[in-house]
N, C-alpha and C positions, 0 to 999 in steps of 0.2 A: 586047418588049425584045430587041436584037440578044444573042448570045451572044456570052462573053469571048473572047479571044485566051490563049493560050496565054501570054503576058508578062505579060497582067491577071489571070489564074488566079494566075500565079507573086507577083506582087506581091500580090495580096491573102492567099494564105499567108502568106507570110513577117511583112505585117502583123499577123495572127492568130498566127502561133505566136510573134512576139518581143512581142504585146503581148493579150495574152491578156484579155477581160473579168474581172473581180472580183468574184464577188459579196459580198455585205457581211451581215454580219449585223444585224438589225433594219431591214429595210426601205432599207436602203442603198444596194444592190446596182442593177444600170441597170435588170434588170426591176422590181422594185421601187419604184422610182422611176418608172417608165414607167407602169406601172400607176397609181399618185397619182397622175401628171399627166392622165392621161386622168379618169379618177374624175373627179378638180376641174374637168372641163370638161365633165362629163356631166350632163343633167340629169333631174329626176325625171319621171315619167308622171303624169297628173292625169287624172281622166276628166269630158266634159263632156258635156252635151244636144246629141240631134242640131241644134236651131236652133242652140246655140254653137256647134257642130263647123262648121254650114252656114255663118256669118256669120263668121268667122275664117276658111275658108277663100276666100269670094266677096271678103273684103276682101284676103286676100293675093292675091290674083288681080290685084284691080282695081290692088293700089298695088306688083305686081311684087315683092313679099318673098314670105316664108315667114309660115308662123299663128308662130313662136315668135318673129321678129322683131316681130308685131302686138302679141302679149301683151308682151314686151317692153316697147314703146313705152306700151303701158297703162298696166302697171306704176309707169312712169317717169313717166308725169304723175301717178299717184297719190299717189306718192310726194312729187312736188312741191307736188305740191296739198296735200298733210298736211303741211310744214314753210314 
């Protein structure tokens, strides 16, 4: 990343000091909020057999995703399949 100019330094001060973050109380505040937002897109660890681990991985290979895109897709026909 190139470094600022001396007029981009100046303008990004002035931004900061006339408009200063907030934080808020009860989770309101941008970190705060920044943190939930990641959370909500994180997901959990599950631990499986190496034949699972092997067969989720040869199949994300062969069809160019990721194993959480596979399961995924699992998921979702299962899902289908039960309604």
């Amino acid at each position: 990343m190139p470094d600022l100019t001396e007029e981009e330094y100046a303008a990004l001060d002035e931004k900061w000091t006339k408009n200063p973050p907030k934080p808020g109380p009860n989770g309101t505040g941008f970190f705060a909020q920044r943190k939930a937002a990641l959370a909500a897109q994180s997901a959990r660890s599950i631990t499986v057999d190496s034949f699972t681990a092997d067969y989720l991985f040869y199949k994300a290979i062969t069809a160019h995703k990721t194993p959480a895109d596979i399961i995924g897709e699992m998921v979702q026909k299962e899902i289908a399949a039960a309604l």
